[in-house]
C-alpha positions as a LaTeX table, in Angstrom:
\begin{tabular}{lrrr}
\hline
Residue & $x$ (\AA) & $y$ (\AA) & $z$ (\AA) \\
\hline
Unk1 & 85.58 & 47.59 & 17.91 \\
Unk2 & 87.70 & 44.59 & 17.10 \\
Unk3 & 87.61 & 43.39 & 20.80 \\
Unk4 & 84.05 & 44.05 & 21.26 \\
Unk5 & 83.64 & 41.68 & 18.29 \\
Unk6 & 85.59 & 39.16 & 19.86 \\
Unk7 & 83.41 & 39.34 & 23.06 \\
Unk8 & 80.30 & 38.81 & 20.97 \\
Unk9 & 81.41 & 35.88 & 18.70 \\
Unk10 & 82.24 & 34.07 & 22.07 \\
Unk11 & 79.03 & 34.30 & 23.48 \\
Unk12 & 77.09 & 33.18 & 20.28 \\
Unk13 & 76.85 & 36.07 & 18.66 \\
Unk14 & 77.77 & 37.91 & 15.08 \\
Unk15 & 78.28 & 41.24 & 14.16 \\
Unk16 & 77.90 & 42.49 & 10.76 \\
Unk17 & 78.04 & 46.36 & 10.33 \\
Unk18 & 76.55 & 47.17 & 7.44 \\
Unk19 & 76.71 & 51.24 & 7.71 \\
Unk20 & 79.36 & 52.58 & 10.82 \\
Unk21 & 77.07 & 55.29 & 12.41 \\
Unk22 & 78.84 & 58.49 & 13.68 \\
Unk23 & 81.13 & 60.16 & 16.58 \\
Unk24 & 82.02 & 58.10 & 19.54 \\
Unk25 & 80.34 & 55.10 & 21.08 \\
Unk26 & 78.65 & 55.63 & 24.30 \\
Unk27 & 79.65 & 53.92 & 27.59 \\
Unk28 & 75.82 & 53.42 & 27.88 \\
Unk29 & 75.42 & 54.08 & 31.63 \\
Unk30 & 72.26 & 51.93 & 33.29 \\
Unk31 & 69.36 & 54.43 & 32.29 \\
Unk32 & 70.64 & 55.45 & 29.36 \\
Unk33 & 67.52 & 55.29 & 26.75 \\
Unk34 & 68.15 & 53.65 & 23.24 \\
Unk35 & 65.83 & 54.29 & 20.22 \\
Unk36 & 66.39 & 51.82 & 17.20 \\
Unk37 & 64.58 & 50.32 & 14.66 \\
Unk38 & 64.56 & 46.42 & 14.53 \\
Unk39 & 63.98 & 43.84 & 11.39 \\
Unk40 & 63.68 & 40.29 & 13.03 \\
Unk41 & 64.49 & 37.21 & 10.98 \\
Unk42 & 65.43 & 33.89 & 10.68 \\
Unk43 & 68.60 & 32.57 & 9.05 \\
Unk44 & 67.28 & 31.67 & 5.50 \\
Unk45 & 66.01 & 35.30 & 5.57 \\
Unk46 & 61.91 & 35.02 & 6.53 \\
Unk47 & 61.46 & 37.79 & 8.26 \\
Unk48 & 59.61 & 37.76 & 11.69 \\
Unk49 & 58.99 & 40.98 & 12.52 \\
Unk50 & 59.61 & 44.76 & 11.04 \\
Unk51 & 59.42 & 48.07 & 13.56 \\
Unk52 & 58.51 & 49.87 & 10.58 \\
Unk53 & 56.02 & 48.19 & 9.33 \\
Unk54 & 54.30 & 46.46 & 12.62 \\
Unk55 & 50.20 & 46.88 & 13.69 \\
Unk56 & 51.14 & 48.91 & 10.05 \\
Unk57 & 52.65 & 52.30 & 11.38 \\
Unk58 & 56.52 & 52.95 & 11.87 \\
Unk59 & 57.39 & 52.96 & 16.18 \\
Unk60 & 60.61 & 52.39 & 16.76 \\
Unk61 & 61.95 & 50.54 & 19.98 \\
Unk62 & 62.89 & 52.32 & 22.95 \\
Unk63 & 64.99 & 51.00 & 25.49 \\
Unk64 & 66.19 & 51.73 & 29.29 \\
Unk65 & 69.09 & 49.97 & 29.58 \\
Unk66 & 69.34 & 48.10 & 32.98 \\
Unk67 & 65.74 & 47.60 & 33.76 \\
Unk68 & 66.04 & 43.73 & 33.26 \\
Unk69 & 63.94 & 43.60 & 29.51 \\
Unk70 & 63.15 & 40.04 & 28.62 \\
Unk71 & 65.26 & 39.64 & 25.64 \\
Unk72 & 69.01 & 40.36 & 27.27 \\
Unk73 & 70.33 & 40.30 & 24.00 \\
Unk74 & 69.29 & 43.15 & 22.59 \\
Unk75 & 70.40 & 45.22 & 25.45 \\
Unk76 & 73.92 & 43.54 & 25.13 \\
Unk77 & 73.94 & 44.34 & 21.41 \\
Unk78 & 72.95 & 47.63 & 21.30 \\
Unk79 & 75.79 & 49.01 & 23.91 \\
Unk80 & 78.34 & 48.26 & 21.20 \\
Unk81 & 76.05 & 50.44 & 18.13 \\
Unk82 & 77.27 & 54.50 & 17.83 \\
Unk83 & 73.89 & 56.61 & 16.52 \\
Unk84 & 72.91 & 56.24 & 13.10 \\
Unk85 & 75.17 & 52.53 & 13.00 \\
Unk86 & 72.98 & 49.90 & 11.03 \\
Unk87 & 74.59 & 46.26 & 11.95 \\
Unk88 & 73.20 & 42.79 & 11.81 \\
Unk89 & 73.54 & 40.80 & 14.79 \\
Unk90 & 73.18 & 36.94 & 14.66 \\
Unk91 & 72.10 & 35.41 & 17.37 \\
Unk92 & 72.23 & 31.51 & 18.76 \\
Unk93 & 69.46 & 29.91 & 20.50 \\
Unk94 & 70.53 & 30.56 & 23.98 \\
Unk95 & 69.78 & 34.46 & 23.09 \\
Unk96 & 66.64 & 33.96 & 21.47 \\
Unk97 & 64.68 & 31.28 & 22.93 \\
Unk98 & 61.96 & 34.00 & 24.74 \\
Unk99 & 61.73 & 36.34 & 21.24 \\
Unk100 & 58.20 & 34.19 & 20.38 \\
Unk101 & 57.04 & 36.28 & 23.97 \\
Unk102 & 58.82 & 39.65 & 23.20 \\
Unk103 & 57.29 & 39.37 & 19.73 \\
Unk104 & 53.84 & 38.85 & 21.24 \\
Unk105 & 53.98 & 41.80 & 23.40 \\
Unk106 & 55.52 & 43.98 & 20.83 \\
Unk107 & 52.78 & 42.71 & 18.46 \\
Unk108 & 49.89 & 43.28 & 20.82 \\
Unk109 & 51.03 & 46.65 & 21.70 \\
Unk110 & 51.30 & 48.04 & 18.17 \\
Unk111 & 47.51 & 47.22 & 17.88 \\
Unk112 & 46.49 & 48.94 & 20.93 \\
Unk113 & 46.18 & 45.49 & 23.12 \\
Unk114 & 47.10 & 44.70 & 26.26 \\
Unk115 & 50.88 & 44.07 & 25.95 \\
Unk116 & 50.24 & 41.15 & 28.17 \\
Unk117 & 47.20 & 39.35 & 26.15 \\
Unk118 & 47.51 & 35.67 & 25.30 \\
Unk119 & 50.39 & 34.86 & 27.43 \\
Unk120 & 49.94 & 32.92 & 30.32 \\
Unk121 & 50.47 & 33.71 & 34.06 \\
Unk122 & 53.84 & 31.42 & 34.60 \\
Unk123 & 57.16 & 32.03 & 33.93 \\
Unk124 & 59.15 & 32.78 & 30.48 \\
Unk125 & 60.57 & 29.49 & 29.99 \\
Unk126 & 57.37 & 27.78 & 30.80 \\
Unk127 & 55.42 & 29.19 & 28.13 \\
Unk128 & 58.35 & 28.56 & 25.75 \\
Unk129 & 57.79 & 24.53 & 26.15 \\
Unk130 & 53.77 & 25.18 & 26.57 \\
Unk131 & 51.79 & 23.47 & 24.29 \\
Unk132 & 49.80 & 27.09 & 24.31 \\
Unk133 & 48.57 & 29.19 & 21.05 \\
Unk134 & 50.13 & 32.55 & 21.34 \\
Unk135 & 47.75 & 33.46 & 18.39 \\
Unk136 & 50.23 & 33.63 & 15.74 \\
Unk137 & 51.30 & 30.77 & 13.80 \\
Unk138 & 54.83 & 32.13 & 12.84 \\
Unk139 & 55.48 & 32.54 & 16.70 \\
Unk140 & 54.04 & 29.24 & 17.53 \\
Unk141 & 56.40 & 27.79 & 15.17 \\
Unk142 & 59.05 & 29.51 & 16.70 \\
Unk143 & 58.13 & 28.66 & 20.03 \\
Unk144 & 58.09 & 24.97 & 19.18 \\
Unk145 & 61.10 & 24.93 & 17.37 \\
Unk146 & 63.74 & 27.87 & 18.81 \\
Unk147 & 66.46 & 28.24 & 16.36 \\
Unk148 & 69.01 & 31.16 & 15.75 \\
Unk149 & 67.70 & 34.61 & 14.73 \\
Unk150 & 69.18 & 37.82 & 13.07 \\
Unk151 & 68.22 & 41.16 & 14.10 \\
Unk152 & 68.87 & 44.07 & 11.81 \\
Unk153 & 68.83 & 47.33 & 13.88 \\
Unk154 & 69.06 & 50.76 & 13.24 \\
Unk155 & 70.41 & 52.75 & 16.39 \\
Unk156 & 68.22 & 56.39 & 15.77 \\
Unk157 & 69.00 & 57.54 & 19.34 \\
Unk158 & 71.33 & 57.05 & 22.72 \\
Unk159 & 69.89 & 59.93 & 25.73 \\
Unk160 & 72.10 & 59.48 & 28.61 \\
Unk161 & 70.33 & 59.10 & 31.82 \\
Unk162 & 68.26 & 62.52 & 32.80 \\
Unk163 & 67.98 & 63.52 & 30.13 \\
Unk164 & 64.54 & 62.56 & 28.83 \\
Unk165 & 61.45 & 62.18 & 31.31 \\
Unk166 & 60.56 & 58.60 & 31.97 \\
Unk167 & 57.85 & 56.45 & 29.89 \\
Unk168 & 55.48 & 54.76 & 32.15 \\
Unk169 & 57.01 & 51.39 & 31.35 \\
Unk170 & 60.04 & 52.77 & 32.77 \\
Unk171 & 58.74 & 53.96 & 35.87 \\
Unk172 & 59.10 & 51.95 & 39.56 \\
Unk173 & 55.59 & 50.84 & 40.90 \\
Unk174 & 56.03 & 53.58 & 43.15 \\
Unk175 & 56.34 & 56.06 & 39.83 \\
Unk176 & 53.57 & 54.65 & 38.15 \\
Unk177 & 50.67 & 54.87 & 41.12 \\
Unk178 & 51.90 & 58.62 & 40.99 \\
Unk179 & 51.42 & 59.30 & 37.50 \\
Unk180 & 48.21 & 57.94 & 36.71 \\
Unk181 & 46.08 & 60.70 & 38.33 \\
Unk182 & 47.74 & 63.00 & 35.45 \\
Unk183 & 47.58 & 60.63 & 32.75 \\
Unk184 & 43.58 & 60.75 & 33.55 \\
Unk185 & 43.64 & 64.50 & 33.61 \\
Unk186 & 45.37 & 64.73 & 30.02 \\
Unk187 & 43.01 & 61.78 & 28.96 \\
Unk188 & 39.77 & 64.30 & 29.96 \\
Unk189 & 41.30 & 67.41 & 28.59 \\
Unk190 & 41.76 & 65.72 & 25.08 \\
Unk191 & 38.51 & 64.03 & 25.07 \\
Unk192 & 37.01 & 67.83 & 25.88 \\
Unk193 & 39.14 & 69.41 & 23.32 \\
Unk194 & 37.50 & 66.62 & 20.78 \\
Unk195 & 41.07 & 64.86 & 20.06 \\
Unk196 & 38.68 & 61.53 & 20.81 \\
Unk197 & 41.58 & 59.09 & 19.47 \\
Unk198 & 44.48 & 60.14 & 21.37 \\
Unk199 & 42.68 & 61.09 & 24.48 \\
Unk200 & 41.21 & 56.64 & 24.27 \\
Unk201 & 45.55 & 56.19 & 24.12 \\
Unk202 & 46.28 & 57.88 & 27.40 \\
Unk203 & 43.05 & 55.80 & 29.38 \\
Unk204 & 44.42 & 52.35 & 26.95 \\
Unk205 & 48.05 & 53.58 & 28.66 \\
Unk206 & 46.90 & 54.10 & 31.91 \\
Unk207 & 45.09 & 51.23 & 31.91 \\
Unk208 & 47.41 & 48.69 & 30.51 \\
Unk209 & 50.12 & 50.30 & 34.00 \\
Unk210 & 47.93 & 49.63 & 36.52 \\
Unk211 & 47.13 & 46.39 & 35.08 \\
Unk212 & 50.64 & 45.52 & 34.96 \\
Unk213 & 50.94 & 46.12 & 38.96 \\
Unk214 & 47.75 & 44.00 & 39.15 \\
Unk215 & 49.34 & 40.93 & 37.28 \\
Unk216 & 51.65 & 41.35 & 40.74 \\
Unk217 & 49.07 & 40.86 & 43.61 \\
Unk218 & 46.57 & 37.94 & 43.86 \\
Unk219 & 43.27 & 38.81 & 42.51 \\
Unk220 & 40.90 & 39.50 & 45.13 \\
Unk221 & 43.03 & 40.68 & 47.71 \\
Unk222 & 43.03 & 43.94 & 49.48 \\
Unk223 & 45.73 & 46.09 & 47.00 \\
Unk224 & 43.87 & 43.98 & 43.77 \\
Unk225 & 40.44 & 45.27 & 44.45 \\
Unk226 & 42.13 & 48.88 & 45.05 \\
Unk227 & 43.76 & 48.54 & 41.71 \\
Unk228 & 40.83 & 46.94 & 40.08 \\
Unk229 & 38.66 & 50.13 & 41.34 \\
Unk230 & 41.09 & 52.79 & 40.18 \\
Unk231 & 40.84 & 50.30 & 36.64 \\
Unk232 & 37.25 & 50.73 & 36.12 \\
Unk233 & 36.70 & 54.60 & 35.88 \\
Unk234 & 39.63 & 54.58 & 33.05 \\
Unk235 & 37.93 & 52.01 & 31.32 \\
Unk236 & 34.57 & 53.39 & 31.10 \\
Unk237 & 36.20 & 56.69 & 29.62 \\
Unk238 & 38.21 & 53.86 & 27.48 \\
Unk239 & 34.46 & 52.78 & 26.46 \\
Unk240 & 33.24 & 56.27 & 25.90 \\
Unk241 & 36.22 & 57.13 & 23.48 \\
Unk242 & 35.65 & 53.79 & 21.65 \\
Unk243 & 32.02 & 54.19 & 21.23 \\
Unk244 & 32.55 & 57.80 & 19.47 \\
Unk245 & 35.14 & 56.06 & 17.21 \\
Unk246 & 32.54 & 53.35 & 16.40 \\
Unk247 & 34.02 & 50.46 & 17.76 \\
Unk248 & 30.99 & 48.95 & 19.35 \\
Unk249 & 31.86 & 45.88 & 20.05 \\
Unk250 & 35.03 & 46.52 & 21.83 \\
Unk251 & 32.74 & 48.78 & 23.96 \\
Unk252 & 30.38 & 45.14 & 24.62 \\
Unk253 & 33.20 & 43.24 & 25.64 \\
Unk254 & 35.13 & 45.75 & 28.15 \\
Unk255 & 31.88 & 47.07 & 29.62 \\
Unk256 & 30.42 & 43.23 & 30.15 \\
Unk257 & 33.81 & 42.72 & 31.72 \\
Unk258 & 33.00 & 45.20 & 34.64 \\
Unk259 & 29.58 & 44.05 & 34.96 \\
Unk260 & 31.24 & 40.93 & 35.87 \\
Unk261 & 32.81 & 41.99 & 38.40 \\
Unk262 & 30.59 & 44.87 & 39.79 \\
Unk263 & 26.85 & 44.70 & 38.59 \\
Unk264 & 25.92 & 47.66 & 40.05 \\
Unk265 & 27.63 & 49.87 & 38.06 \\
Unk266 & 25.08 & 51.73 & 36.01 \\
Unk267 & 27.44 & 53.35 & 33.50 \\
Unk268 & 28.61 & 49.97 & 32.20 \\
Unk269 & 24.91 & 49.57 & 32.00 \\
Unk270 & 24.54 & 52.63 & 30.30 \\
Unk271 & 27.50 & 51.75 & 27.74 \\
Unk272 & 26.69 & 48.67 & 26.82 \\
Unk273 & 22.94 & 49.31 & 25.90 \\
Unk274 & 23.72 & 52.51 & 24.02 \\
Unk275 & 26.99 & 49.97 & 22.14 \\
Unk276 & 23.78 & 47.06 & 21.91 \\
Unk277 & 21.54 & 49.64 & 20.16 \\
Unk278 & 24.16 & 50.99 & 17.74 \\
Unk279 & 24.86 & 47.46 & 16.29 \\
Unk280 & 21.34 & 46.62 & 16.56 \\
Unk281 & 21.11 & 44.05 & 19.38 \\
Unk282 & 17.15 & 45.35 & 20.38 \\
Unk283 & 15.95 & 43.07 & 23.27 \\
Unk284 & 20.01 & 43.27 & 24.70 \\
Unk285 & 19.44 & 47.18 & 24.89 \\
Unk286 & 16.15 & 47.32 & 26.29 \\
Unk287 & 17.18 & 44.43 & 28.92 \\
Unk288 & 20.56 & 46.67 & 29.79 \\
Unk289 & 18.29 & 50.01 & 29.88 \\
Unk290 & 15.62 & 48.37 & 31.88 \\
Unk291 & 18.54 & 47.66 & 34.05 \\
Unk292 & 19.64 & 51.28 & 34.32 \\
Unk293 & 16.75 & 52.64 & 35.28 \\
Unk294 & 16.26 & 49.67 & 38.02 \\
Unk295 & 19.79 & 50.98 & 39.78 \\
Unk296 & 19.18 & 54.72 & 39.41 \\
Unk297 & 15.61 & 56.03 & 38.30 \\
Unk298 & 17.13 & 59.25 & 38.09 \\
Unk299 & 18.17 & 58.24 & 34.67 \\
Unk300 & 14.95 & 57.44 & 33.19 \\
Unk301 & 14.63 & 60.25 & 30.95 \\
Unk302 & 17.89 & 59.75 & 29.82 \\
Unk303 & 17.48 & 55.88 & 29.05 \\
Unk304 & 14.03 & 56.90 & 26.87 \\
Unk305 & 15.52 & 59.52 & 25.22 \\
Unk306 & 18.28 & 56.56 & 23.68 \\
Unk307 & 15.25 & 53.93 & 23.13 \\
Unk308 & 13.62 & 56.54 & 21.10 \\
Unk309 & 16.59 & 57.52 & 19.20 \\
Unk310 & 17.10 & 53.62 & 19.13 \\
Unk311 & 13.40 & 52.77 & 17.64 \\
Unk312 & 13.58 & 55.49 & 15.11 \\
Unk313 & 16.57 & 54.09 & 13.88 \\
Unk314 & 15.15 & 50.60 & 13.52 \\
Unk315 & 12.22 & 52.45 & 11.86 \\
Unk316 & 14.45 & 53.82 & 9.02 \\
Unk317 & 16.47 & 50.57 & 9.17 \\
Unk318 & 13.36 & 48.69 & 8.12 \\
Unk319 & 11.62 & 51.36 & 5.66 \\
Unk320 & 14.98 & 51.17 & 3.87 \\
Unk321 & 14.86 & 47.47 & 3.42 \\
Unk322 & 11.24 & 47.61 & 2.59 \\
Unk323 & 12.04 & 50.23 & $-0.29$ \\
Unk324 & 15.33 & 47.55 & $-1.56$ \\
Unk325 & 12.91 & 44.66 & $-1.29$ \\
Unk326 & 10.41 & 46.33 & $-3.52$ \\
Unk327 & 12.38 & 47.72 & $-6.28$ \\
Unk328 & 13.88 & 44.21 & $-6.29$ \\
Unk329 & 10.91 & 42.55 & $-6.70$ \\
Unk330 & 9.55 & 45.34 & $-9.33$ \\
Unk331 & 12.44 & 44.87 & $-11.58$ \\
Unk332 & 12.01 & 40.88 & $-11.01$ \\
Unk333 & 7.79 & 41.79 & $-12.31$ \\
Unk334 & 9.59 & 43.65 & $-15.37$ \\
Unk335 & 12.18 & 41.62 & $-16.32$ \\
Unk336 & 9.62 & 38.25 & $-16.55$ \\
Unk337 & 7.19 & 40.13 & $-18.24$ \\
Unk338 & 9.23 & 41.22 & $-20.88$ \\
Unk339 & 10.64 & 38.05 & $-21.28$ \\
Unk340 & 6.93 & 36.01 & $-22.00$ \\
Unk341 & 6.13 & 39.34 & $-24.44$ \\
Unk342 & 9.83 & 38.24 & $-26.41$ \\
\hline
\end{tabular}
């Protein structure tokens, strides 16, 4: 351990094991998966960033050693942890001058975003000296200003290569086109077997792959558009999911997004009046109903049956508020005539 100490120290980085771990330390092979927990912070101890606590659930980190992930450093530092080990690595500048990016990602994911969202299409380094908002003050700071940072980790797990089936991150392009026909199939037999929440996971998953091969063609050519159309179906069962789970406006933006691009497609239509109706957007329903029925008429009955459902809501909506306004003003009536009779 001493001389893997040594090896660190000269390339800018200390080692601090604060409990040893158990049996013997892996040659970590390229494919071997890691699974730690990580506590980011900087040198006078603010902390950054907290696997157990991030988008506020506990996911730890899981790693395929070799696949080129954008902060080297960890996968250098973890190679010399045994399972269970708990060390503190400090880390110069020249190590952590693209965290601010891996932070983002990590970030975004653990609230069900796009891993990708708010970072610009150039490369790593190029953001790093961008003047652009990554949407978080503490990283923008960082960005700005890279200094030295200490990781805490917590090594849970080392599987040696084989002997776990591949995440979708992990996957060649190749892997990924093949698996995302099944993903869709477990996504539909959730949603039918009413699991609603995890079944909207597997379409955000599937999704946020093929975007990811997207980012890698130029939009509007031949493989995009192929991409972008295997995109859309996931999305509108995506929508579906989110509506049930009564996020409605997520549901406006994504569907609006494919009317964009393709306005013809009636169930984005469809979506996006019944998500205008439930947060009580009127003439946008009507407008995106009207719509519907304009591309198929076959849907008529359909599209009535919601603006009924839609008007007796705003019915209730406003016999409620007529009922609040009046025993507001009655007590009002009361409480200034007893106060002349006083």
């Amino acid at each position: 351990m001493e001389e893997i100490d040594v090896k660190l120290r000269a390339d800018g980085i200390q080692k601090k094991v604060i409990s040893p771990g158990k049996g013997e330390l892996s040659t970590f092979p390229d494919g071997t998966k890691v699974k730690f927990h990580y506590r980011t912070s900087l040198c006078d101890g603010t902390l950054v960033d907290d696997s157990r606590t991030m988008g506020g659930h506990s996911k730890p980190m899981e790693l395929i050693l070799g696949k080129k992930f954008k902060l080297p450093v960890w996968e250098q530092v973890v190679t010399t942890m045994r399972e269970g080990e708990i060390a503190e690595f400090t880390c110069e500048v020249k190590h952590t001058a693209l965290y601010p990016l891996v932070s983002l990602s990590l970030r975004n994911i653990s609230h069900g975003k796009d891993p990708l969202e708010g970072q610009r299409h150039c490369c790593g380094i190029a953001q790093v000296h961008s003047h652009h908002s990554m949407g978080h003050t503490d990283l923008d700071k960082l960005q700005a200003n890279p200094q030295p940072l200490v990781f805490t980790l917590e090594m849970l797990e080392v599987l040696p290569p084989g002997s776990f089936q591949k995440e979708i991150w992990a996957m060649s392009d190749e892997e990924k086109l093949q698996v995302i026909p099944h993903i869709h199939e477990e996504g539909n037999a959730l949603y039918k077997s009413g699991d609603i929440a995890a079944a909207a996971e597997k379409y955000y998953n599937a999704i946020a792959c093929l975007k990811n091969l997207q980012m890698k063609e130029r939009p509007g050519d031949d493989h995009w558009i192929k991409l972008d159309l295997m995109i859309t179906p996931l999305l509108l069962n995506y929508c579906q999911c989110k509506h049930l789970l009564g996020q409605y406006y997520e549901v406006l933006d994504h569907c609006s997004s494919i009317i964009n691009k393709y306005d013809d497609n009636v169930k984005a239509y469809f979506k996006r009046a019944k998500a205008h109706a439930a947060v009580w957007n009127e003439a946008e329903a009507r407008a995106d109903f009207a719509k519907v029925i304009e591309l198929d008429p076959s849907l008529e009955t359909s599209a009535a049956k919601e603006l009924r459902a839609m008007e007796e809501r705003i019915r209730e909506k406003q016999k409620e508020e007529k009922g609040r306004y009046k025993n507001l003003f009655g007590y009002s009536s009361k409480a200034s005539a007893t106060a002349s009779t006083g």
